[in-house]
C-alpha positions as protocol buffer text, in pm:
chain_id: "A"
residue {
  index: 1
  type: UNK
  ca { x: 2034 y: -730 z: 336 }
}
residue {
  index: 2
  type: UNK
  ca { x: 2137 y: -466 z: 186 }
}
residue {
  index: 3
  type: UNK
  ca { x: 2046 y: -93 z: 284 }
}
residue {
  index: 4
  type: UNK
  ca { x: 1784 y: 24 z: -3 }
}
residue {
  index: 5
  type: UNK
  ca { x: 1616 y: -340 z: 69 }
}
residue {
  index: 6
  type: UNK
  ca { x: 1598 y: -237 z: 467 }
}
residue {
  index: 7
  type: UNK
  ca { x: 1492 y: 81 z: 414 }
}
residue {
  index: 8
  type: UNK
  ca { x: 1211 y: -58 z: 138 }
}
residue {
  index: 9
  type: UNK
  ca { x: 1130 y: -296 z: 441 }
}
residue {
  index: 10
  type: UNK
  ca { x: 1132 y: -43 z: 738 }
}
residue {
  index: 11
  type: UNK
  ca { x: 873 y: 217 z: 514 }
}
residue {
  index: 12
  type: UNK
  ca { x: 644 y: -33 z: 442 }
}
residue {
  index: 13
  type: UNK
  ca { x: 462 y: 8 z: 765 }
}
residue {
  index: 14
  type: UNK
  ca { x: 373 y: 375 z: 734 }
}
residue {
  index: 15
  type: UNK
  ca { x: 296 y: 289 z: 380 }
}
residue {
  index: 16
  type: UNK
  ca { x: -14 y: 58 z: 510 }
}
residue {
  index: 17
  type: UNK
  ca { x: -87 y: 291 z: 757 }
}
residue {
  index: 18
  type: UNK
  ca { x: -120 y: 559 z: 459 }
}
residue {
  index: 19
  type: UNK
  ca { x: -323 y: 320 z: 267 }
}
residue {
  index: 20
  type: UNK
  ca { x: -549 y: 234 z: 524 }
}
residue {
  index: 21
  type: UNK
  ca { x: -616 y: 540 z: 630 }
}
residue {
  index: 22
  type: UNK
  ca { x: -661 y: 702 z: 277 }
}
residue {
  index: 23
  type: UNK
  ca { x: -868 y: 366 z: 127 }
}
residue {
  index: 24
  type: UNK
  ca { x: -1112 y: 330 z: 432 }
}
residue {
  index: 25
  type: UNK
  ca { x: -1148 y: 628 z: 673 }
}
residue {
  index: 26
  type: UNK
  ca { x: -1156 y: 921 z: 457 }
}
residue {
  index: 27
  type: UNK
  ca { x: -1378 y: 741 z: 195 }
}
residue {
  index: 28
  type: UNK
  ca { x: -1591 y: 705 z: 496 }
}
residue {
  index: 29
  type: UNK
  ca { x: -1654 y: 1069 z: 588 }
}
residue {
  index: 30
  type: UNK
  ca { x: -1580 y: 1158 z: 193 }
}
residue {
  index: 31
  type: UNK
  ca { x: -1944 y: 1000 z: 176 }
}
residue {
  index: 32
  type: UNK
  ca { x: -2104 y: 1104 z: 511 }
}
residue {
  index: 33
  type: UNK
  ca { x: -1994 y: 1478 z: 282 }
}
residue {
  index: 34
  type: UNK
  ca { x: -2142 y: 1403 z: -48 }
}
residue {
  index: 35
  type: UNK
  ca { x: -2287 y: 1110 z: -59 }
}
residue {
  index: 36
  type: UNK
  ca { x: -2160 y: 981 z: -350 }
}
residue {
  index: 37
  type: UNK
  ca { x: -2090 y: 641 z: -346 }
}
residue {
  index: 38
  type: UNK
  ca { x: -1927 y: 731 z: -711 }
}
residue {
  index: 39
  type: UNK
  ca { x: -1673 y: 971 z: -535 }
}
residue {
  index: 40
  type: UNK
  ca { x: -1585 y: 755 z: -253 }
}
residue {
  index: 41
  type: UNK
  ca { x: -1564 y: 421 z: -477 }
}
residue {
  index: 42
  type: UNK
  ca { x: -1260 y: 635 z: -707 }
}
residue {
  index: 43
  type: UNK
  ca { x: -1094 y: 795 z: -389 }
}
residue {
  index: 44
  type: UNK
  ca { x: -1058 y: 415 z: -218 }
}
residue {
  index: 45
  type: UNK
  ca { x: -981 y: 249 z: -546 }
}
residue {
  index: 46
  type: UNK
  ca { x: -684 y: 473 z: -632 }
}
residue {
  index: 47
  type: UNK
  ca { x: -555 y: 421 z: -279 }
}
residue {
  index: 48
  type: UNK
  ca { x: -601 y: 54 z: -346 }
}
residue {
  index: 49
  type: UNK
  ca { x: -438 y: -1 z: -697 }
}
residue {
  index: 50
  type: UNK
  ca { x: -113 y: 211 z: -538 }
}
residue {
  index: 51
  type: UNK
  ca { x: -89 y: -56 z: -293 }
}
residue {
  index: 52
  type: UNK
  ca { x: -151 y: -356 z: -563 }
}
residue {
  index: 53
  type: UNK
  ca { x: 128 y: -195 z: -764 }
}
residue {
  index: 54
  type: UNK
  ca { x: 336 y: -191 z: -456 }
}
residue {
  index: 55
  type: UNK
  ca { x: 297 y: -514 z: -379 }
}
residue {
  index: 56
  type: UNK
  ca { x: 311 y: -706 z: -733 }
}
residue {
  index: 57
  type: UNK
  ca { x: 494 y: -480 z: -913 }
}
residue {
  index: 58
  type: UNK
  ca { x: 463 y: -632 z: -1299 }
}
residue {
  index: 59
  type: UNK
  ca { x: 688 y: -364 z: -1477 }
}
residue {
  index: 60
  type: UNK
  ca { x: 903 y: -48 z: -1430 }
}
residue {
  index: 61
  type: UNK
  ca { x: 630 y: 126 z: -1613 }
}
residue {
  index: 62
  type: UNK
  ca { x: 357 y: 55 z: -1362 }
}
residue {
  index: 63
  type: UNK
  ca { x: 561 y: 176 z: -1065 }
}
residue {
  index: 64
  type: UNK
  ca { x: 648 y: 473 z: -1234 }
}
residue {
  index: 65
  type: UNK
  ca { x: 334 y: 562 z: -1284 }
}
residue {
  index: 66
  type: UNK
  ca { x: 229 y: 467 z: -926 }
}
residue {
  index: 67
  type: UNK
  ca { x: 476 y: 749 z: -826 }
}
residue {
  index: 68
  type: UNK
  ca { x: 349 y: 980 z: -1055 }
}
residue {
  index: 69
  type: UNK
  ca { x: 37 y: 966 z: -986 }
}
residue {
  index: 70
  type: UNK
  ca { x: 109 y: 1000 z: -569 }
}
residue {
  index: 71
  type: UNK
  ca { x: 376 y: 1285 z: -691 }
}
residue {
  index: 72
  type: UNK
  ca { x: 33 y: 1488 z: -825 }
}
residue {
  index: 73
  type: UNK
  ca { x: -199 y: 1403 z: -602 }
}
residue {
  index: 74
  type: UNK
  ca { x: 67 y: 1539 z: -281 }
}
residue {
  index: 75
  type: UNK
  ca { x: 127 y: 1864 z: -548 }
}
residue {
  index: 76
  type: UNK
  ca { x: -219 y: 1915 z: -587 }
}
residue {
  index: 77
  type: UNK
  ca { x: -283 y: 1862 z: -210 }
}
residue {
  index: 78
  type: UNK
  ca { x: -38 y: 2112 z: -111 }
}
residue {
  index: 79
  type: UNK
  ca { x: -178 y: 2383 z: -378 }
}
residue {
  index: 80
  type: UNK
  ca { x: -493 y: 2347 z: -276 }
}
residue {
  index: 81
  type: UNK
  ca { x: -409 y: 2349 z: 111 }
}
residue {
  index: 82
  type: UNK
  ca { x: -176 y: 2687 z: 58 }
}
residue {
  index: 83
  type: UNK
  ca { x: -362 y: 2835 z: -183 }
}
residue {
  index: 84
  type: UNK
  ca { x: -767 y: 2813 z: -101 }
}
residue {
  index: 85
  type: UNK
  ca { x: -956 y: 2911 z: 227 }
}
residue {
  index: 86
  type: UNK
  ca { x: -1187 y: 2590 z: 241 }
}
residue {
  index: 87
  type: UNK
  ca { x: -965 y: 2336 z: 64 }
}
residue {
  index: 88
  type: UNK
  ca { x: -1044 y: 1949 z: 69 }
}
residue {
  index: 89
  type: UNK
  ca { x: -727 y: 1912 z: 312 }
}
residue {
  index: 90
  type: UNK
  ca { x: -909 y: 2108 z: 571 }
}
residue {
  index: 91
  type: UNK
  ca { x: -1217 y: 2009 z: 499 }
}
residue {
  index: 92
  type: UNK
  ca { x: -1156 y: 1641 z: 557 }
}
residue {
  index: 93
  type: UNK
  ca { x: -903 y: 1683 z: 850 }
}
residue {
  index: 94
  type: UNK
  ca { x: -1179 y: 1882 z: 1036 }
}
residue {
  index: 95
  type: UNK
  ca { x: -1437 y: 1558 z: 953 }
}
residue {
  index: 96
  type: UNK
  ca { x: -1190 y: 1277 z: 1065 }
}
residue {
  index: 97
  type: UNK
  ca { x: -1096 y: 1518 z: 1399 }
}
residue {
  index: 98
  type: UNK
  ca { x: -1448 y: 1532 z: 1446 }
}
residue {
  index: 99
  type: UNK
  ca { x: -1562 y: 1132 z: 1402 }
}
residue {
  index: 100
  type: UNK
  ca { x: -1252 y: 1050 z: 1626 }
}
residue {
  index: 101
  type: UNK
  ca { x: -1284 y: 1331 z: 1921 }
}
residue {
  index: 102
  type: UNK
  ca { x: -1673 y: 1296 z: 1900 }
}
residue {
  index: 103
  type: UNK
  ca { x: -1700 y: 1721 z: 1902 }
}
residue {
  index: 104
  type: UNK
  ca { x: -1643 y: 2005 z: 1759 }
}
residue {
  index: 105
  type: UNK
  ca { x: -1249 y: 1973 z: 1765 }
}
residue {
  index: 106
  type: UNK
  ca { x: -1001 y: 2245 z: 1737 }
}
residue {
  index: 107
  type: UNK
  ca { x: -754 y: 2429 z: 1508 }
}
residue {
  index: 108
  type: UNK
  ca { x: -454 y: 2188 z: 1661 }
}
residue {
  index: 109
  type: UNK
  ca { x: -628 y: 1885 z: 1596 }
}
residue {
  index: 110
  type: UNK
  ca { x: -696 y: 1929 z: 1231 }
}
residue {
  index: 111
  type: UNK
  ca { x: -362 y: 2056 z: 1149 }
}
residue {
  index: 112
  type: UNK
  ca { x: -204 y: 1735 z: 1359 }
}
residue {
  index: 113
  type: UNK
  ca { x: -404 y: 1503 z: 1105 }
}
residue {
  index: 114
  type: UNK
  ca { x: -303 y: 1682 z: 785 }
}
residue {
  index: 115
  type: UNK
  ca { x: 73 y: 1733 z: 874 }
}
residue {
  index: 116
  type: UNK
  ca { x: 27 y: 1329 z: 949 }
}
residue {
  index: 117
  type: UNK
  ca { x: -126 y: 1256 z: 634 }
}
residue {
  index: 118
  type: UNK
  ca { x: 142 y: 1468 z: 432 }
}
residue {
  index: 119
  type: UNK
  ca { x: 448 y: 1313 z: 621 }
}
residue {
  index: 120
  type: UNK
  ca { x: 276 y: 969 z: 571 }
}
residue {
  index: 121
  type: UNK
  ca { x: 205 y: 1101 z: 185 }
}
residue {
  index: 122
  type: UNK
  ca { x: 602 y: 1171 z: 168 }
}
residue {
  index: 123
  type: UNK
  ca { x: 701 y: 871 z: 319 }
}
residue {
  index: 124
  type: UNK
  ca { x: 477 y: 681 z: 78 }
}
residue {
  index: 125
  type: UNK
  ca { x: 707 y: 865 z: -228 }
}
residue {
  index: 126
  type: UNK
  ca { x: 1022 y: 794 z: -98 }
}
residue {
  index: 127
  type: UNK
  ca { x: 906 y: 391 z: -63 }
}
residue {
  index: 128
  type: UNK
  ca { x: 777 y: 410 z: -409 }
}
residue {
  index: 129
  type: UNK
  ca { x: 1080 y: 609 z: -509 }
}
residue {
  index: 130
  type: UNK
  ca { x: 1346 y: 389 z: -362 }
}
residue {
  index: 131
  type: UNK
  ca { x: 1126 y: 31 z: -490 }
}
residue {
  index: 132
  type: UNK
  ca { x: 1175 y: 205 z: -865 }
}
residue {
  index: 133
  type: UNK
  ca { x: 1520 y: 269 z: -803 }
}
residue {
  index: 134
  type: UNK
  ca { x: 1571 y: -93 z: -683 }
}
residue {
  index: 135
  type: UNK
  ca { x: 1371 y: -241 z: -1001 }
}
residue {
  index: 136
  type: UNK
  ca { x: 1576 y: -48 z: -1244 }
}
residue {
  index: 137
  type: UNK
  ca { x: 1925 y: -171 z: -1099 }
}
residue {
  index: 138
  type: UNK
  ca { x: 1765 y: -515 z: -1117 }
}
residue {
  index: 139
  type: UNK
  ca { x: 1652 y: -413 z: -1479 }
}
residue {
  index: 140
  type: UNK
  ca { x: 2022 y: -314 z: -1533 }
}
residue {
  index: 141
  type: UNK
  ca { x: 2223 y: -580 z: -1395 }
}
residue {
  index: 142
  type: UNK
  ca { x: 1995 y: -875 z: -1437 }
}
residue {
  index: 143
  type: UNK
  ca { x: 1763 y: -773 z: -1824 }
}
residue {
  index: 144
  type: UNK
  ca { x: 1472 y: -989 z: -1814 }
}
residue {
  index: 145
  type: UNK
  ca { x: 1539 y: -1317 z: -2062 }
}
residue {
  index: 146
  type: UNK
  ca { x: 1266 y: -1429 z: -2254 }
}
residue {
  index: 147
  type: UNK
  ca { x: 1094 y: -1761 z: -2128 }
}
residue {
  index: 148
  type: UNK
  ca { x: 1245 y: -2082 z: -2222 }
}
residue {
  index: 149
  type: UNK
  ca { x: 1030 y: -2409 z: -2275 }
}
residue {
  index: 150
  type: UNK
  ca { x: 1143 y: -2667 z: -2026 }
}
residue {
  index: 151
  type: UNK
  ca { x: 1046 y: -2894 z: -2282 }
}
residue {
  index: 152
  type: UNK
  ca { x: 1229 y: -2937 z: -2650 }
}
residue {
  index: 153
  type: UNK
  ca { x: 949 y: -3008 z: -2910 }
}
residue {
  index: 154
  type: UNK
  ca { x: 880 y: -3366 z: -3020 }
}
residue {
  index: 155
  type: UNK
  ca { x: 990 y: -3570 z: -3244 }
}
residue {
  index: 156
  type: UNK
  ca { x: 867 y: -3870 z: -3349 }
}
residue {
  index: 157
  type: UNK
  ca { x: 1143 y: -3952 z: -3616 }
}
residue {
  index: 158
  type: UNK
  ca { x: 1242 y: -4252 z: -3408 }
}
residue {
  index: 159
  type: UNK
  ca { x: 1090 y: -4574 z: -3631 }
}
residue {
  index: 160
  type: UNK
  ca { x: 1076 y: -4969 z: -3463 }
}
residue {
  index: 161
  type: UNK
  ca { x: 1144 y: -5227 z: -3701 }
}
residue {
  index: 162
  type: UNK
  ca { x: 1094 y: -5583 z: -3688 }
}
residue {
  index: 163
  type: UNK
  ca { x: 1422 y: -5847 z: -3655 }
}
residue {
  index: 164
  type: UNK
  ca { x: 1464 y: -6152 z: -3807 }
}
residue {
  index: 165
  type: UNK
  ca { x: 1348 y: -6303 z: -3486 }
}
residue {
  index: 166
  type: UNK
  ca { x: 1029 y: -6086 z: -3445 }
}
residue {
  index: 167
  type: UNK
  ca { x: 1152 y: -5881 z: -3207 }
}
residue {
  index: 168
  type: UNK
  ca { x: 1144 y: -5452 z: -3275 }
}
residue {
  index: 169
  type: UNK
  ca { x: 1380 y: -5217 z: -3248 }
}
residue {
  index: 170
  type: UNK
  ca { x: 1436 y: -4899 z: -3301 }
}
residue {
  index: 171
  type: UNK
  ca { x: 1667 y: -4755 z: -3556 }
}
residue {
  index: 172
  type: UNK
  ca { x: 1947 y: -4719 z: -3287 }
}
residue {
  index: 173
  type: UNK
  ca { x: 1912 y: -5098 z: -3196 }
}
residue {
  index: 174
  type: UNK
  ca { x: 1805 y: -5083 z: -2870 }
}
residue {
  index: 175
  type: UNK
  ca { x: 1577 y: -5353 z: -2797 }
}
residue {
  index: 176
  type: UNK
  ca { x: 1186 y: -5223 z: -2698 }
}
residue {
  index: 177
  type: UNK
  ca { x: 944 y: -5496 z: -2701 }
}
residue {
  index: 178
  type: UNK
  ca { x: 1065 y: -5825 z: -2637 }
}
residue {
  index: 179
  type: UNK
  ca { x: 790 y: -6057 z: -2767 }
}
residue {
  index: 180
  type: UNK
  ca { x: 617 y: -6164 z: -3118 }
}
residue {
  index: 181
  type: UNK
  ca { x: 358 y: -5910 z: -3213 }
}
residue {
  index: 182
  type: UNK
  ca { x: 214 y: -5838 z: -3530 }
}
residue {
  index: 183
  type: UNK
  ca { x: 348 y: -5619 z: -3810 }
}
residue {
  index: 184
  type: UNK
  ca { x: 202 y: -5278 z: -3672 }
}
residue {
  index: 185
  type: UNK
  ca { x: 268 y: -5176 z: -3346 }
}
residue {
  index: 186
  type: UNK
  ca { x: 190 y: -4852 z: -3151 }
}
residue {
  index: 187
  type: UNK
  ca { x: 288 y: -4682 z: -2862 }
}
Protein backbone atom coordinates (compact mmCIF):
# COMPACT_ATOMS: atom_id res chain seq x y z
CA UNK A 1 0.00 0.00 0.00
CA UNK A 2 1.40 2.74 -0.94
CA UNK A 3 1.80 6.01 1.26
CA UNK A 4 -0.92 8.59 -0.29
CA UNK A 5 -3.36 5.34 -0.17
CA UNK A 6 -2.42 4.96 3.82
CA UNK A 7 -2.63 8.28 4.53
CA UNK A 8 -6.22 8.51 2.40
CA UNK A 9 -7.03 5.44 4.76
CA UNK A 10 -5.68 6.75 8.18
CA UNK A 11 -7.84 10.42 7.59
CA UNK A 12 -10.84 8.83 6.89
CA UNK A 13 -11.75 8.48 10.48
CA UNK A 14 -11.62 12.13 11.48
CA UNK A 15 -13.32 12.70 8.22
CA UNK A 16 -16.60 10.76 9.65
CA UNK A 17 -16.12 12.21 12.77
CA UNK A 18 -16.28 15.75 10.88
CA UNK A 19 -19.26 14.61 9.04
CA UNK A 20 -21.08 13.41 11.81
CA UNK A 21 -20.63 15.99 13.81
CA UNK A 22 -21.33 18.77 11.16
CA UNK A 23 -24.53 16.61 9.44
CA UNK A 24 -26.29 15.73 12.84
CA UNK A 25 -25.28 17.72 15.98
CA UNK A 26 -24.98 21.16 14.84
CA UNK A 27 -28.10 20.85 12.57
CA UNK A 28 -29.58 19.92 15.84
CA UNK A 29 -28.95 23.07 17.87
CA UNK A 30 -28.83 25.09 14.29
CA UNK A 31 -32.71 24.43 14.74
CA UNK A 32 -33.22 24.56 18.56
CA UNK A 33 -31.62 28.56 17.18
CA UNK A 34 -33.90 29.30 14.37
CA UNK A 35 -36.10 26.92 13.88
CA UNK A 36 -35.88 26.49 10.49
CA UNK A 37 -36.17 23.21 9.37
CA UNK A 38 -35.15 24.95 5.81
CA UNK A 39 -31.73 26.05 7.36
CA UNK A 40 -30.93 22.92 9.10
CA UNK A 41 -32.14 20.58 6.05
CA UNK A 42 -29.16 22.72 3.67
CA UNK A 43 -26.50 22.77 6.55
CA UNK A 44 -26.88 18.62 6.97
CA UNK A 45 -27.30 18.06 3.27
CA UNK A 46 -24.07 19.82 2.26
CA UNK A 47 -22.28 17.87 4.97
CA UNK A 48 -23.89 14.82 3.48
CA UNK A 49 -23.24 15.20 -0.36
CA UNK A 50 -19.27 15.94 0.75
CA UNK A 51 -19.29 12.61 2.18
CA UNK A 52 -21.28 10.90 -0.95
CA UNK A 53 -18.62 12.50 -3.14
CA UNK A 54 -16.03 11.07 -0.90
CA UNK A 55 -17.14 7.92 -0.98
CA UNK A 56 -18.29 7.34 -4.81
CA UNK A 57 -16.30 9.66 -6.35
CA UNK A 58 -17.82 9.64 -10.22
CA UNK A 59 -15.32 12.26 -11.75
CA UNK A 60 -12.33 14.57 -11.06
CA UNK A 61 -14.78 17.34 -11.47
CA UNK A 62 -17.01 16.38 -8.58
CA UNK A 63 -14.15 16.07 -6.10
CA UNK A 64 -12.84 19.20 -7.07
CA UNK A 65 -15.63 20.82 -6.39
CA UNK A 66 -16.14 18.93 -3.07
CA UNK A 67 -12.83 20.69 -2.08
CA UNK A 68 -13.84 23.84 -3.17
CA UNK A 69 -16.66 24.10 -1.68
CA UNK A 70 -15.03 22.85 2.03
CA UNK A 71 -11.97 25.34 0.94
CA UNK A 72 -14.89 28.35 1.25
CA UNK A 73 -16.84 27.27 3.73
CA UNK A 74 -13.30 26.90 6.29
CA UNK A 75 -12.38 30.67 4.57
CA UNK A 76 -15.55 31.96 5.35
CA UNK A 77 -15.52 30.32 8.84
CA UNK A 78 -12.32 31.79 9.74
CA UNK A 79 -13.42 35.48 8.45
CA UNK A 80 -16.26 35.42 10.19
CA UNK A 81 -14.67 33.96 13.50
CA UNK A 82 -11.64 36.77 13.29
CA UNK A 83 -13.46 39.32 12.02
CA UNK A 84 -17.15 39.66 13.87
CA UNK A 85 -17.97 39.81 17.70
CA UNK A 86 -21.01 37.28 17.59
CA UNK A 87 -20.00 35.11 14.63
CA UNK A 88 -21.83 31.70 13.83
CA UNK A 89 -18.46 29.89 15.04
CA UNK A 90 -19.08 31.17 18.48
CA UNK A 91 -22.39 31.13 18.42
CA UNK A 92 -22.74 27.43 17.76
CA UNK A 93 -19.64 26.31 19.84
CA UNK A 94 -21.28 28.05 22.89
CA UNK A 95 -24.78 25.88 21.97
CA UNK A 96 -23.03 22.42 21.50
CA UNK A 97 -20.78 23.30 24.97
CA UNK A 98 -23.94 23.98 26.44
CA UNK A 99 -26.23 20.69 25.25
CA UNK A 100 -23.08 18.54 26.19
CA UNK A 101 -21.99 20.18 29.77
CA UNK A 102 -25.77 20.72 30.59
CA UNK A 103 -24.82 24.66 31.87
CA UNK A 104 -23.79 27.64 31.19
CA UNK A 105 -20.17 26.54 30.02
CA UNK A 106 -17.14 28.63 29.81
CA UNK A 107 -14.78 30.61 27.52
CA UNK A 108 -12.34 27.27 27.39
CA UNK A 109 -14.95 25.06 26.45
CA UNK A 110 -16.22 26.84 23.42
CA UNK A 111 -12.91 27.62 22.07
CA UNK A 112 -11.89 23.64 22.65
CA UNK A 113 -14.95 22.78 20.24
CA UNK A 114 -14.16 25.32 17.53
CA UNK A 115 -10.30 24.72 17.40
CA UNK A 116 -11.73 20.85 17.09
CA UNK A 117 -14.01 21.56 14.44
CA UNK A 118 -11.32 23.66 12.41
CA UNK A 119 -8.50 20.98 12.84
CA UNK A 120 -11.19 18.34 11.91
CA UNK A 121 -12.28 21.00 8.95
CA UNK A 122 -8.40 20.91 7.85
CA UNK A 123 -8.01 17.44 8.11
CA UNK A 124 -11.14 16.97 6.01
CA UNK A 125 -9.10 19.24 3.07
CA UNK A 126 -6.07 17.51 3.16
CA UNK A 127 -8.23 13.92 2.69
CA UNK A 128 -10.10 15.55 -0.06
CA UNK A 129 -6.91 17.10 -1.29
CA UNK A 130 -4.73 14.04 -1.32
CA UNK A 131 -8.07 11.64 -2.86
CA UNK A 132 -7.90 14.42 -5.95
CA UNK A 133 -4.36 14.10 -6.19
CA UNK A 134 -4.65 10.26 -6.25
CA UNK A 135 -7.60 10.39 -9.00
CA UNK A 136 -5.64 12.58 -11.28
CA UNK A 137 -2.41 10.26 -11.29
CA UNK A 138 -4.92 7.48 -11.96
CA UNK A 139 -6.44 9.88 -14.67
CA UNK A 140 -2.81 10.23 -15.95
CA UNK A 141 -1.39 6.91 -16.00
CA UNK A 142 -4.44 4.81 -16.55
CA UNK A 143 -7.13 7.53 -19.15
CA UNK A 144 -10.44 6.10 -18.83
CA UNK A 145 -11.26 3.80 -22.20
CA UNK A 146 -14.53 3.97 -23.50
CA UNK A 147 -16.81 0.84 -22.77
CA UNK A 148 -16.50 -2.09 -24.96
CA UNK A 149 -19.55 -4.48 -25.74
CA UNK A 150 -18.70 -7.92 -24.49
CA UNK A 151 -20.78 -8.94 -27.20
CA UNK A 152 -19.95 -8.45 -31.22
CA UNK A 153 -23.31 -7.64 -32.99
CA UNK A 154 -25.19 -10.41 -34.80
CA UNK A 155 -25.20 -11.74 -37.73
CA UNK A 156 -27.41 -13.90 -39.18
CA UNK A 157 -25.61 -14.29 -42.65
CA UNK A 158 -25.10 -17.96 -41.86
CA UNK A 159 -27.90 -19.84 -44.37
CA UNK A 160 -28.79 -24.01 -43.89
CA UNK A 161 -29.38 -25.71 -46.98
CA UNK A 162 -30.82 -28.92 -47.70
CA UNK A 163 -28.42 -32.12 -49.08
CA UNK A 164 -29.21 -34.48 -51.44
CA UNK A 165 -30.06 -36.73 -48.58
CA UNK A 166 -32.35 -34.24 -46.69
CA UNK A 167 -30.12 -33.42 -44.29
CA UNK A 168 -29.13 -29.23 -43.70
CA UNK A 169 -26.20 -27.64 -43.47
CA UNK A 170 -24.89 -24.66 -43.24
CA UNK A 171 -22.84 -22.92 -45.84
CA UNK A 172 -19.57 -24.07 -44.07
CA UNK A 173 -20.78 -27.79 -44.19
CA UNK A 174 -21.06 -28.55 -40.85
CA UNK A 175 -23.81 -30.82 -40.28
CA UNK A 176 -26.90 -29.18 -37.89
CA UNK A 177 -29.94 -31.19 -37.99
CA UNK A 178 -29.61 -34.68 -38.67
CA UNK A 179 -33.10 -35.81 -39.72
CA UNK A 180 -35.75 -35.24 -42.74
CA UNK A 181 -37.66 -32.06 -42.16
CA UNK A 182 -39.45 -30.04 -44.45
CA UNK A 183 -38.17 -27.34 -46.79
CA UNK A 184 -38.28 -24.39 -44.16
CA UNK A 185 -36.71 -24.70 -41.07
CA UNK A 186 -36.12 -22.23 -38.16
CA UNK A 187 -34.13 -21.85 -35.32
Amino acid sequence: MTFLKLAIQVLRIPFLFFIAFRAFIIPKFIFLETGSYVATGLFSAFHLTILWIHMNPKSLKSLYYAYIALTVLMLTGWFDFVFRKHCFLKKYGFLVAMGIAGNVPNSREVTMIIELDMLSLTLTLVLLYLQLKKSVAEEFVFPKQPKKSIRGPVCFTNTLTEDNEGYFENIYGDLIFTSRTSNTFSI
